[in-house]
GUTINU-64250 format. One record per residue: x, y negated, z negated of N, C-alpha, C in turn. Coordinates in pm, whole numbers, padded with zeros to 5 digits, always signed. Last residue first. Example, Ala and Ser with C-alpha at 12.3 -4.5 7.8 and 13.67 -1.06 7.14 Angstrom:
<recs>
+01285+00225-00708+01367+00106-00714+01290-00003-00787;+01319+00569-00780+01230+00450-00780+01320+00330-00780;
</recs>
This chain:
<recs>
+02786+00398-00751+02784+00547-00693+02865+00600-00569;+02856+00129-00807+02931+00167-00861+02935+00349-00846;+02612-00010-00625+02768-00058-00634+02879+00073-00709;+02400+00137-00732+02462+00124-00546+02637+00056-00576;+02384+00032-00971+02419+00220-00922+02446+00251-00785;+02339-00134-00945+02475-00119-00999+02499-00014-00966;+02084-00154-00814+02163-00242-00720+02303-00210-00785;+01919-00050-01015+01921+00004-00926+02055-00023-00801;+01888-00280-01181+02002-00168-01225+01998-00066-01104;+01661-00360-01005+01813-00473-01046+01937-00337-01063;+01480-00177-01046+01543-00225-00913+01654-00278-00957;+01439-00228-01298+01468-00078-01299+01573-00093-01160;+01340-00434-01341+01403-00397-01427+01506-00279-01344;+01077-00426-01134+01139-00513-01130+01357-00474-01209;+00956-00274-01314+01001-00227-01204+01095-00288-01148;+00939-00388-01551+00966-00290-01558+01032-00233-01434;+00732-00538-01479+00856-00595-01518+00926-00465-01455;+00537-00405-01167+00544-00433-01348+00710-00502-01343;+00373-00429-00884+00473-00446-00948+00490-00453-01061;+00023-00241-00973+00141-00308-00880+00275-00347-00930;-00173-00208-01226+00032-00179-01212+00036-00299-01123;-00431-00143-01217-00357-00264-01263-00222-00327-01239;-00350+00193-01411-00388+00110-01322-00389-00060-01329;-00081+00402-01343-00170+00323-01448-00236+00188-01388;+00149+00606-01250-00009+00615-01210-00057+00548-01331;+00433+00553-01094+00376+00573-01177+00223+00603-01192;+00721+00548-00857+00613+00654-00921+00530+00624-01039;+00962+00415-00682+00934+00411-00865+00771+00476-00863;+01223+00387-00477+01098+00429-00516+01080+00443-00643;+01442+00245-00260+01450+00280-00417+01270+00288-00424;+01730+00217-00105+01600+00306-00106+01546+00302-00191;+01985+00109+00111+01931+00122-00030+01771+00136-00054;+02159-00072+00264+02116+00054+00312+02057+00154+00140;+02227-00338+00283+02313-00249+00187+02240-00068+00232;+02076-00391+00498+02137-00459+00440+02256-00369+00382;+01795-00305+00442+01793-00246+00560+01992-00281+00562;+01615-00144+00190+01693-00275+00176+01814-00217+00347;+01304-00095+00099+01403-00023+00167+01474-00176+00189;+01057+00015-00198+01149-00071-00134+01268-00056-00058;+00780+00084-00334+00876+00136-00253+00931+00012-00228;+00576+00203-00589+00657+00094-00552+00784+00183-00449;+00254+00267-00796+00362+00312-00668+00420+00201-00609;+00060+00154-00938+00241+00120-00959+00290+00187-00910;-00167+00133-00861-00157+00221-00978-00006+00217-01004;-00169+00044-00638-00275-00048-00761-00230+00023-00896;+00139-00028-00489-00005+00045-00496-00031-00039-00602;+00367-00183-00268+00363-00128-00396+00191-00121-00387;+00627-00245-00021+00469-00289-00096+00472-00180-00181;+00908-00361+00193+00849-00246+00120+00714-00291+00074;+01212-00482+00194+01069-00498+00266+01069-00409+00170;+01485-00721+00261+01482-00573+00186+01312-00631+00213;+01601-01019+00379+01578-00856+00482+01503-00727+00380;+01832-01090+00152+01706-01115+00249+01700-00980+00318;+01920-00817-00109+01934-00947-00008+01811-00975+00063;+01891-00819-00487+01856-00745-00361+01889-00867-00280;+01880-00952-00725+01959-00916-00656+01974-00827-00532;+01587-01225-00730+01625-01073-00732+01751-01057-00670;+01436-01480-00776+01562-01346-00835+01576-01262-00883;+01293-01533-00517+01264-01458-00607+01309-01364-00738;+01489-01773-00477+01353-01800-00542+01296-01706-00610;+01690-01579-00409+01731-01681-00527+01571-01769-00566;+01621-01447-00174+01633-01416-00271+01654-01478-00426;+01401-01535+00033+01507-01585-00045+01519-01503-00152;+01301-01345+00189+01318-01420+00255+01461-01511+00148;+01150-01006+00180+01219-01094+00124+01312-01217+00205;+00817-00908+00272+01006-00959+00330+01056-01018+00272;+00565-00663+00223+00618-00801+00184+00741-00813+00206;+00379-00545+00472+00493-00545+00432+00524-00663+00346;+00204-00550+00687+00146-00512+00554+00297-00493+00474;+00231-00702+00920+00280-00602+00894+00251-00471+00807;+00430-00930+00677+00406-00880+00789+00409-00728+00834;+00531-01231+00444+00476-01095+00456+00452-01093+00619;+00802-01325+00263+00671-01331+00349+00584-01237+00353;+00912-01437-00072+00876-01357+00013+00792-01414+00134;+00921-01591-00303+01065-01621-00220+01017-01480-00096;+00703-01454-00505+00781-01584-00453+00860-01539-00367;+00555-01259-00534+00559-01299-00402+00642-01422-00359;+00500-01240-00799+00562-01086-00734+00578-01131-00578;+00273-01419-00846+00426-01440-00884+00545-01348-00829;+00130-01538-00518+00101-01450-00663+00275-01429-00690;+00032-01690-00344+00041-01756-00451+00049-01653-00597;+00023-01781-00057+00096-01619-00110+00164-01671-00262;-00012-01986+00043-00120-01942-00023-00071-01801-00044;+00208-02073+00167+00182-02114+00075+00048-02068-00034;+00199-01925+00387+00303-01898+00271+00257-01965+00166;+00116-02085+00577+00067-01983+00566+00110-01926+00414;+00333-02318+00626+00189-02315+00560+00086-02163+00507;+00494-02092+00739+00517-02158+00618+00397-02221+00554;+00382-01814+00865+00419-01989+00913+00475-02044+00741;+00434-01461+00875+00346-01586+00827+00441-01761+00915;+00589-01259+00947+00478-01318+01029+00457-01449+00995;+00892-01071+00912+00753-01222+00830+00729-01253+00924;+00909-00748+01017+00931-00876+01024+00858-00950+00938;+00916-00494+00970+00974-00552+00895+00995-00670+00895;+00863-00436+01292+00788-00380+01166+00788-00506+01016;+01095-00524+01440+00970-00614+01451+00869-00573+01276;+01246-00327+01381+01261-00436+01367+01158-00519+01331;+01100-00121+01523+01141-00077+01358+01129-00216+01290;+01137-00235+01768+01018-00232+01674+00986-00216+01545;+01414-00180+01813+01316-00275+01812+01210-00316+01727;+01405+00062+01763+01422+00006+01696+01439-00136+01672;+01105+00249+01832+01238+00259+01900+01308+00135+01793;+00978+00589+01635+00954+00400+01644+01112+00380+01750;+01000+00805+01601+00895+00736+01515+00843+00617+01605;+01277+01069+01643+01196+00878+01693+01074+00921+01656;+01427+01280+01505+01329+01252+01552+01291+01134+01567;+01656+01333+01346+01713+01296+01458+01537+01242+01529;+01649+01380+01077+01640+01520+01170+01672+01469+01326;+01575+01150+00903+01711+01239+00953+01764+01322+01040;+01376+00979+01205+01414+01047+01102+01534+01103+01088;+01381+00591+01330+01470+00752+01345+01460+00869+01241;+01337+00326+01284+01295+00424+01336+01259+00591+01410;+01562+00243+01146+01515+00224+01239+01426+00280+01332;+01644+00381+00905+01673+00400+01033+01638+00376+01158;+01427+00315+00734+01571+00230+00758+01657+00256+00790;+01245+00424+00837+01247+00276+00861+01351+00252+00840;+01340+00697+00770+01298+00689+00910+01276+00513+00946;+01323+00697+00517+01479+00669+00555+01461+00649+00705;+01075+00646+00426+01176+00555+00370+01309+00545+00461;+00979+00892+00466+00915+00724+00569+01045+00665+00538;+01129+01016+00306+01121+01040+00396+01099+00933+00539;+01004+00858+00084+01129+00899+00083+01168+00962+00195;+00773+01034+00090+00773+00854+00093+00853+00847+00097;+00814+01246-00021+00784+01263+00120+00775+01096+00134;+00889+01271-00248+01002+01280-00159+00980+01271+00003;+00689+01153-00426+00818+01027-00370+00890+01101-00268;+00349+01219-00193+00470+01257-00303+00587+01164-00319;+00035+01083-00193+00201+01156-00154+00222+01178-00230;-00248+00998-00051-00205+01103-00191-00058+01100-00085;-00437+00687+00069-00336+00806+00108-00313+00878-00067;-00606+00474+00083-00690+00628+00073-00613+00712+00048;-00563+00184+00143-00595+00217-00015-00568+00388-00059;-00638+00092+00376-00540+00034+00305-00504+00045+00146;-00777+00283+00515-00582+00230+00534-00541+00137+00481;-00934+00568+00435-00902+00376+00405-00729+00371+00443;-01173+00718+00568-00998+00732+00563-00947+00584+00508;-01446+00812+00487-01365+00702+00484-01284+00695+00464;-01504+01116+00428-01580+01042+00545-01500+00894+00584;-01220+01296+00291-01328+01171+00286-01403+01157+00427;-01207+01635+00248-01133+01562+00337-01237+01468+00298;-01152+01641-00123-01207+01675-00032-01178+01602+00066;-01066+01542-00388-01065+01677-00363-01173+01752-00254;-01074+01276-00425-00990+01332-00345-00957+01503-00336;-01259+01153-00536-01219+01243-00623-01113+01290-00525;-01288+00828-00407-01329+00927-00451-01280+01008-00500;-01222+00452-00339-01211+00604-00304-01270+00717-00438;-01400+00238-00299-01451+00346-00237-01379+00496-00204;-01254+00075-00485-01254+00035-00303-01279+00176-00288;-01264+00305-00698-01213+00191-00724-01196+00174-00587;-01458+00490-00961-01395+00451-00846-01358+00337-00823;-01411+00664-01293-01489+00569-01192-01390+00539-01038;-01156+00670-01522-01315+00704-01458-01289+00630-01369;-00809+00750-01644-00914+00614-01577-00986+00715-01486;-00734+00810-02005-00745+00851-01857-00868+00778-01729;-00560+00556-02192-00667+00666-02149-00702+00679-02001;-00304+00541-02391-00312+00535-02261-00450+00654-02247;-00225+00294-02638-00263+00381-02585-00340+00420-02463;-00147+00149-02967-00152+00151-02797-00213+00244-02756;-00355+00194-03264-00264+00180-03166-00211+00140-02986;-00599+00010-03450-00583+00145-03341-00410+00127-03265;-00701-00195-03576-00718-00053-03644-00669+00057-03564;-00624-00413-03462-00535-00419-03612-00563-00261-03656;-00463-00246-03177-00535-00382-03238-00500-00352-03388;-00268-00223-02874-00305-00198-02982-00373-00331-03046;-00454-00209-02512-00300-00275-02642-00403-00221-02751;-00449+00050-02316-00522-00034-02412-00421-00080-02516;-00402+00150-01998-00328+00089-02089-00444+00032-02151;-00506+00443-01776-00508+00266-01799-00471+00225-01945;-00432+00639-01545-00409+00608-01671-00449+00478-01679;-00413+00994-01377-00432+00823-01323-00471+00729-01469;-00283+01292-01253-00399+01200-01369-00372+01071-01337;-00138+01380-01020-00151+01358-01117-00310+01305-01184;-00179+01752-00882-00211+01640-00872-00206+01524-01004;-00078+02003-00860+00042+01904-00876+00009+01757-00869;-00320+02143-00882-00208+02143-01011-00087+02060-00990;-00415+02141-00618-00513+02031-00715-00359+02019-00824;-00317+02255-00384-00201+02190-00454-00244+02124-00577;-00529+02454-00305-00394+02518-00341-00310+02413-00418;-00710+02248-00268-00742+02287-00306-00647+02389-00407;-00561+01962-00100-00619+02094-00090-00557+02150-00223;-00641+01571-00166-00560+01734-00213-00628+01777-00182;-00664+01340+00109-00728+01417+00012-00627+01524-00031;-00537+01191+00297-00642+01153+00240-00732+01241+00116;-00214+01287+00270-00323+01274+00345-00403+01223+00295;+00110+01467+00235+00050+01310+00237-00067+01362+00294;+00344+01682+00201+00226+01670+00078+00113+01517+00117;+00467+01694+00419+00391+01760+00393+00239+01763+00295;+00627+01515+00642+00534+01508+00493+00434+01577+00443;+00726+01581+00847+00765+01653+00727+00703+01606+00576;+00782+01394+01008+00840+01324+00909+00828+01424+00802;+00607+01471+01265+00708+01500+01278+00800+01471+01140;+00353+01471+01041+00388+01599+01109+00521+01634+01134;+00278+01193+00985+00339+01324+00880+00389+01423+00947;+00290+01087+01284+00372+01027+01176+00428+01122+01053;+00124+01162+01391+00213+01070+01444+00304+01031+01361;-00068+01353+01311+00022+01418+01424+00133+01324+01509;-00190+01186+01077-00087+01321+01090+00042+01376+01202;-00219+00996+01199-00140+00978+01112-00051+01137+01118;-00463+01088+01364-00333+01018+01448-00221+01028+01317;-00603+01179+01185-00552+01274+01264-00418+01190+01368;-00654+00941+01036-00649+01056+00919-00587+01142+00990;-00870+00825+01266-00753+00780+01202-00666+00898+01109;-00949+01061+01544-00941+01009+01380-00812+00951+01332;-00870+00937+01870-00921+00978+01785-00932+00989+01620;-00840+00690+02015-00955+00817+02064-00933+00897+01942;-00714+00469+01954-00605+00622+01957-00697+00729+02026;-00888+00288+01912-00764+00263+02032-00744+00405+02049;-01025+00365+01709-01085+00378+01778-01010+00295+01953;-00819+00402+01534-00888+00495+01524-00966+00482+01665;-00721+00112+01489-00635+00232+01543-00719+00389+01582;-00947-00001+01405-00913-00020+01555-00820+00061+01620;-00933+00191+01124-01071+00096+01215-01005+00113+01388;-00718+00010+01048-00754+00183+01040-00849+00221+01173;-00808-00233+01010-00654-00187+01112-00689-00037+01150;-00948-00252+00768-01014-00257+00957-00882-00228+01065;-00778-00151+00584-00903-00110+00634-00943-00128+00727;-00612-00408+00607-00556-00272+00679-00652-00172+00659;-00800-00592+00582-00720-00642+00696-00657-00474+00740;-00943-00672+00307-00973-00504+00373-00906-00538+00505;-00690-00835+00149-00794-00794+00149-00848-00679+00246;-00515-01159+00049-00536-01008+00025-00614-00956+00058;-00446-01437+00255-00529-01379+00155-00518-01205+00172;-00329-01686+00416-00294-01542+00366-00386-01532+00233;-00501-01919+00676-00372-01860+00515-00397-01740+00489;-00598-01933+00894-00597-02020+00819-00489-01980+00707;-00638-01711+01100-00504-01754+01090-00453-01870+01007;-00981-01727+01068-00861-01700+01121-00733-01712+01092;-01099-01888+00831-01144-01888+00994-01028-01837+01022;-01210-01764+00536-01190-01879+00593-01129-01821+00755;-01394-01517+00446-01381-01651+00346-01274-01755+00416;-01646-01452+00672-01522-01465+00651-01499-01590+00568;-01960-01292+00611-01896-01381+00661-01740-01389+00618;-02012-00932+00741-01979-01026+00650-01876-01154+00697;-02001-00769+00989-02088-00868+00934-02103-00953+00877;-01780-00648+00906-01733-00701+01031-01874-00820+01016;-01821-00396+00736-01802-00516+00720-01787-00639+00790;-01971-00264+00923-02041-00314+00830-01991-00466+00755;-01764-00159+01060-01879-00194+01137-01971-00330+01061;-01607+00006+00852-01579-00102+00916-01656-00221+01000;-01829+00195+00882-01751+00119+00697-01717-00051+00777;-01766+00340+01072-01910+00297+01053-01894+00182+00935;-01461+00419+01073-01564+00291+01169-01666+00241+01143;-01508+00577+00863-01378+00494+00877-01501+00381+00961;-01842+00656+00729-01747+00708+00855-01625+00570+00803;-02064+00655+00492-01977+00607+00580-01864+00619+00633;-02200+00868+00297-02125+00826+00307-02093+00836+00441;-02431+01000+00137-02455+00964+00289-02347+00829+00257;-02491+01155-00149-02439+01214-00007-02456+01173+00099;-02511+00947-00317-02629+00987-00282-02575+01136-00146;-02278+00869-00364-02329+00939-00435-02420+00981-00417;-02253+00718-00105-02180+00791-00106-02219+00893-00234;-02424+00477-00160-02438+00601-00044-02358+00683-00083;-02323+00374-00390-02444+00432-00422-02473+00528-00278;-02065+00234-00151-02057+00380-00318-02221+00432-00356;-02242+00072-00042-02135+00214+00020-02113+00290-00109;-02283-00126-00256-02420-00077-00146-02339+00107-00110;-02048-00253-00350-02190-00146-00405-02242-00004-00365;-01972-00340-00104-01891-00203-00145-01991-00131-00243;-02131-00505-00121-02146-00416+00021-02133-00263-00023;-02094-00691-00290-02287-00622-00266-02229-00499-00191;-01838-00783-00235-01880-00686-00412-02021-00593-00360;-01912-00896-00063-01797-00783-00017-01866-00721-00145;-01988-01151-00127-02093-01066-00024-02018-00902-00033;-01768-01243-00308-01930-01097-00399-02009-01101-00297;-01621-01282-00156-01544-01170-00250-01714-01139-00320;-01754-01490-00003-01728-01381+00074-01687-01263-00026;-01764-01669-00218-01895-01660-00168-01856-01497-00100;-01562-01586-00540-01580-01688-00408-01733-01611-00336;-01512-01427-00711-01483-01601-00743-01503-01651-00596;-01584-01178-00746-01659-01275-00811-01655-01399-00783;-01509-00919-00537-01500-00971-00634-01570-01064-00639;-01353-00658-00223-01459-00747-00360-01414-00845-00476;-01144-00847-00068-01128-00748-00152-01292-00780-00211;-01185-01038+00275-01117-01027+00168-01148-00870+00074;-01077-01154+00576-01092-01085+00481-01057-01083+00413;-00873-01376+00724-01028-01451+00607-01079-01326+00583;-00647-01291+00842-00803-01230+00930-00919-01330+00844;-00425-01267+00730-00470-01387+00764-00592-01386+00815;-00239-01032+00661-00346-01082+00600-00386-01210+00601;-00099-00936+00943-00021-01037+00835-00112-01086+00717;-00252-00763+01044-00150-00699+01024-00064-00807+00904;-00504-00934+01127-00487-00811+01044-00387-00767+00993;-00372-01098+01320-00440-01130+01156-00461-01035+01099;-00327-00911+01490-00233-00955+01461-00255-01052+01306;-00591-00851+01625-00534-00776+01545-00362-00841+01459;-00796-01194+01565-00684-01105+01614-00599-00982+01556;-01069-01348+01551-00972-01270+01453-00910-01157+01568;-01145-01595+01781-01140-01508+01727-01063-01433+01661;-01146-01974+01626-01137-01867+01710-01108-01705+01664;-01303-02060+01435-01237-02116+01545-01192-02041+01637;-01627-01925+01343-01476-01899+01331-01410-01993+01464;-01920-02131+01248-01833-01981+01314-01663-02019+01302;-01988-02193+00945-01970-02218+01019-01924-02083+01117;-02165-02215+00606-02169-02096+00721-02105-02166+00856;-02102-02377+00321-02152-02362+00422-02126-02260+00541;-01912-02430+00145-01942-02296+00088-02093-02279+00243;-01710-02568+00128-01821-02659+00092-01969-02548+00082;-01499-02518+00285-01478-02573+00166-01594-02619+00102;-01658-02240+00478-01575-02384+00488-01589-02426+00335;-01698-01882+00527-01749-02002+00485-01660-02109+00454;-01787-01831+00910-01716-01833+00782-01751-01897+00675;-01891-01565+01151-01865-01662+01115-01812-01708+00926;-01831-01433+01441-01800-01431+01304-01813-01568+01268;-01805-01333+01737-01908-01455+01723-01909-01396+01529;-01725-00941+01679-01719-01049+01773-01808-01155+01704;-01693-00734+01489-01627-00862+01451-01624-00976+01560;-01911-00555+01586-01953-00652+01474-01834-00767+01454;-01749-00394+01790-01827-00505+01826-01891-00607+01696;-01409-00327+01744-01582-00326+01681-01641-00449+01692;-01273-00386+01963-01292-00239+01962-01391-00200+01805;-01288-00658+02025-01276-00515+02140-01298-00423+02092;-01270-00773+01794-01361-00740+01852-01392-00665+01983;-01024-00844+01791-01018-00688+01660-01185-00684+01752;-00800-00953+02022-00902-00977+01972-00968-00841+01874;-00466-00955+02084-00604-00864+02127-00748-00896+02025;-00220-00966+01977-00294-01081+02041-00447-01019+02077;-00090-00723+01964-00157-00830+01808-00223-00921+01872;-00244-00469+02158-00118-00582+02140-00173-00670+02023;-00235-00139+02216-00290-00236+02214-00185-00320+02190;-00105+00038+02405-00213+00104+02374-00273-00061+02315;+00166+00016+02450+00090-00014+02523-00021-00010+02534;+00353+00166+02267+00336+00213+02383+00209+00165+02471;+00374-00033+02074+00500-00041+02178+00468+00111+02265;+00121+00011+01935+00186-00130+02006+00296-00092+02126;+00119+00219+01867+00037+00182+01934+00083+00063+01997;+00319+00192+01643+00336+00327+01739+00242+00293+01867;+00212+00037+01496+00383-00052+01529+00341+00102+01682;-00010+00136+01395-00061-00007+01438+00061+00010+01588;+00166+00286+01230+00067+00329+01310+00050+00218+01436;+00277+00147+01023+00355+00177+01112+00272+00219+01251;+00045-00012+00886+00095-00097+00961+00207-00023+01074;+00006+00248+00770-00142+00210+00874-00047+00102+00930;+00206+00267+00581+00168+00351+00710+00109+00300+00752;+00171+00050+00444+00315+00077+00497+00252+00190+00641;-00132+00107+00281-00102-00007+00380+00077-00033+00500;-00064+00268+00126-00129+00318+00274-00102+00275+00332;+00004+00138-00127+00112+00197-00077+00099+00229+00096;-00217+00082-00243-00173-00007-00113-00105+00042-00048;-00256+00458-00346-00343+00320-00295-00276+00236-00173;-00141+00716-00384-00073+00556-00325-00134+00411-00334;-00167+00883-00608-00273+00791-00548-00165+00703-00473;+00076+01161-00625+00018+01047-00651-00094+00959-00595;+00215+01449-00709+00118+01406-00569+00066+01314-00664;+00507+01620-00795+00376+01550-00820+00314+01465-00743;+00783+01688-00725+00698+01697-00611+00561+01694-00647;+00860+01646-00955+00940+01604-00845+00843+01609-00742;+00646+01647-01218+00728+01727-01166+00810+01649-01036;+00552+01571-01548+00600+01543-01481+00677+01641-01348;+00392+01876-01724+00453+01747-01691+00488+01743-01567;+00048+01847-01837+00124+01943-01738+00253+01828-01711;-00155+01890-02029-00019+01952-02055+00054+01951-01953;-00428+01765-01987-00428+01911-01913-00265+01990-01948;-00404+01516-02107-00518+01587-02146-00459+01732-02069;-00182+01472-01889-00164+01445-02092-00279+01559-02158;-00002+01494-01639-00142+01496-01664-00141+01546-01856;+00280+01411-01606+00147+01435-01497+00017+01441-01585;+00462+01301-01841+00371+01408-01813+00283+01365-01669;+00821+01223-01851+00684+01268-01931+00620+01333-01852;+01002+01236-01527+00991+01164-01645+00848+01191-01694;+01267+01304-01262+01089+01293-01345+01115+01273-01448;+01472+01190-01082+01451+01227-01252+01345+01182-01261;+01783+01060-00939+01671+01081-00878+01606+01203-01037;+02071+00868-00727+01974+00938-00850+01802+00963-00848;+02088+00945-00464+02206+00844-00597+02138+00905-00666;+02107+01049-00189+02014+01052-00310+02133+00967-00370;+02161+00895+00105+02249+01009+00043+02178+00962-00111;+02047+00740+00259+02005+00921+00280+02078+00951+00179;+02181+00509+00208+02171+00499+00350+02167+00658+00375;+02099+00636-00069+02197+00481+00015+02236+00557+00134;+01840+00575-00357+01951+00624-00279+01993+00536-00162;+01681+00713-00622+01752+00607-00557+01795+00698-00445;+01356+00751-00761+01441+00849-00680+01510+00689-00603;+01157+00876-01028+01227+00776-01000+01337+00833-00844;+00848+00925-01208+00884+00956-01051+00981+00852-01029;+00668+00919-01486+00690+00843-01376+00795+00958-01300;+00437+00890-01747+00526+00967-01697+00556+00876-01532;+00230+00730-01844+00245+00848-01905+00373+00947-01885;+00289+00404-02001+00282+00519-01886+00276+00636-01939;+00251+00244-02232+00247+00182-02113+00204+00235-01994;+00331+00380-02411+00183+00402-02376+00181+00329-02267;+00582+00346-02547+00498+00178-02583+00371+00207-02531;+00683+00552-02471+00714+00540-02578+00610+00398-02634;+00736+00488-02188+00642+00590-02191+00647+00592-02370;+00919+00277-02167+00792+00226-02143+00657+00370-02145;+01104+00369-02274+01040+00248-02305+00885+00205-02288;+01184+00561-02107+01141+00578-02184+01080+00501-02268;+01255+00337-01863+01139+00420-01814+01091+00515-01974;+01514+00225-01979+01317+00143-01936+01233+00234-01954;+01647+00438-02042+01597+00365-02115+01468+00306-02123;+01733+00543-01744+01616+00645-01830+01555+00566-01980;+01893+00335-01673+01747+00373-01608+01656+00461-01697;+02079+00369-01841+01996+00200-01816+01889+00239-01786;+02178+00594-01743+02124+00595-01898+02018+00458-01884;+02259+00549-01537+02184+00628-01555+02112+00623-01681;+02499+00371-01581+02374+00285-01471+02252+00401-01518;+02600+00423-01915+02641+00439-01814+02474+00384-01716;+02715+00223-02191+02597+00289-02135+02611+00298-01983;
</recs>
């Protein structure tokens, strides 16, 4: 069985088990494609398959840009990680948190953009299991019933709001997941003078040729947009099967319009070839093919760095994170033999809610993107799977 066939196995495997509906695969080494093959359908209910230039939800995926953004502002002086996030929204000044005992104290000191960038800020995601994850659950409520009502919140105004909420622990205490590249958006927006959604463009898609990336589909491209899927196991009367996912999810919307709330860490639509693009401009250091600077490479450097402390690390307690750091909004592979994986130290990248997965290996000079839309995703085996055989097809292309 030749490295190609390995690959189209999983990926039929896993559209054959309902797992997916269709996927987006594209290798390659240091620019030069290795392989690259849509797979099933874009959209099941509507017939439309799979295409190369199908426009996906990135979700976290955002989080790679909003941290390059951040990297463009930095090294021209515009702001620094040491800078307090309360310069530039006054709600995150005098914060306070809640301590092991679920009491209100203030913050030891203030949240730094630089907690933002490594998820150490004590923001967090909605949810249930702690005091700050269901003040966040009320909020995000609160913002979606505006938003159906037609009085949806601005990038800043969003941000403003949350900046109120207490922090589930004081600063630079440990790594937790959460709205850190939402409020990054936030301060870049209001460092840059102007829209987040417009610095991206004219800093990043414009010269990088990404054509298909933004916060919303126009109207001309809705038909290359995919469908978005969630997995039901089979039971004793029904089979597997993949139904098409309702409702919203961190306040984004139908994307068939520019948003009031650019989220940076959730909001972006691409394509793989235009992520594939970012892809080769980072691991070029900051250079597109075309010869265009992004970034000097330094910084490229710095981008890709682990932030965290080792204590810090320790609360990067999810299995897709062993032997990693993070920084940046980037996860770094640090050991490879904790996380085994055949990839080396140094390889970076993050992955979406819906199983968009990027990874640039700066090392062997190796690219590898995986496309899917089901939700829940983030990293799957599967992906995992696909990367490994990914590493033969570098050896043996």
């Amino acid at each position: 069985m030749t490295t190609g066939e390995r690959l189209n196995r999983i990926i039929r495997e896993e559209m054959e088990n309902k797992e997916i509906s269709g996927a987006n695969l594209l290798i390659s080494r240091r620019g030069r494609v290795l392989f690259r093959q849509s797979y099933g359908m874009a959209d099941i209910e509507r017939d439309v398959p799979m295409r190369e230039d199908s426009i996906f939800r990135l979700f976290s995926m955002t989080k790679l840009v909003t941290g390059l953004a951040a990297m463009i502002l930095y090294e021209r002086g515009v702001i620094d990680p040491n800078e307090p996030v309360g310069k530039y929204l006054s709600t995150f000044r005098d914060m306070k948190f809640y301590d092991e005992n679920g009491t209100l104290r203030p913050v030891e000191r203030p949240m730094q953009i630089r907690d933002l960038l490594s998820m150490t800020s004590g923001l967090v995601y909605p949810g249930t299991e702690t005091p700050a994850e269901r003040d966040m659950e009320k909020l995000f409520d609160e913002i979606y019933d505006a938003q159906e009502k037609g009085h949806p919140l601005p990038t800043v105004g969003f941000m403003l709001r949350i900046g109120e909420l207490p922090l589930a622990f004081t600063p630079g205490a440990r790594w937790q997941y959460g709205t850190s590249a939402d409020v990054c958006g936030a301060v870049i927006e209001r460092a840059s003078g102007m829209r987040f959604g417009e610095f991206l463009r004219k800093e990043i898609f414009a010269p990088l040729h990404m054509e298909d990336t933004g916060f919303y589909v126009p109207q001309e491209k809705m038909d290359r947009f995919t469908q978005a899927y969630e997995h039901r196991d089979a039971t004793d009367k029904t089979p597997a099967s993949l139904q098409a996912l309702t409702g919203r999810h961190l306040g984004m919307g139908d994307y068939d319009s520019p948003p009031a709330f650019e989220s940076g860490g959730a909001g972006l639509v691409s394509t793989i070839g235009d992520m594939h693009r970012f892809a080769v401009m980072l691991l070029n250091e900051g250079t597109a093919a075309d010869g265009t600077r992004i970034l000097s490479p330094r910084t490229a450097r710095l981008f890709r760095s682990n932030a965290l402390t080792k204590e810090q690390r320790r609360s990067m307690n999810w299995d897709t994170l062993v032997g990693h750091g993070y920084g940046n909004f980037n996860r770094v592979l640090l050991d490879p033999g904790q996380a085994v994986m055949n990839a080396p130290a140094g390889e970076f990248g993050w992955d979406g809610w819906l199983g968009t997965y990027l990874s640039v290996d700066p090392e062997d000079g190796l690219i590898f993107l995986y496309f899917i839309q089901r939700a829940d995703a983030g990293t799957t085996i599967p992906t995992r799977k696909l990367k490994a055989v990914a590493y033969t097809l570098r050896d043996h292309g």
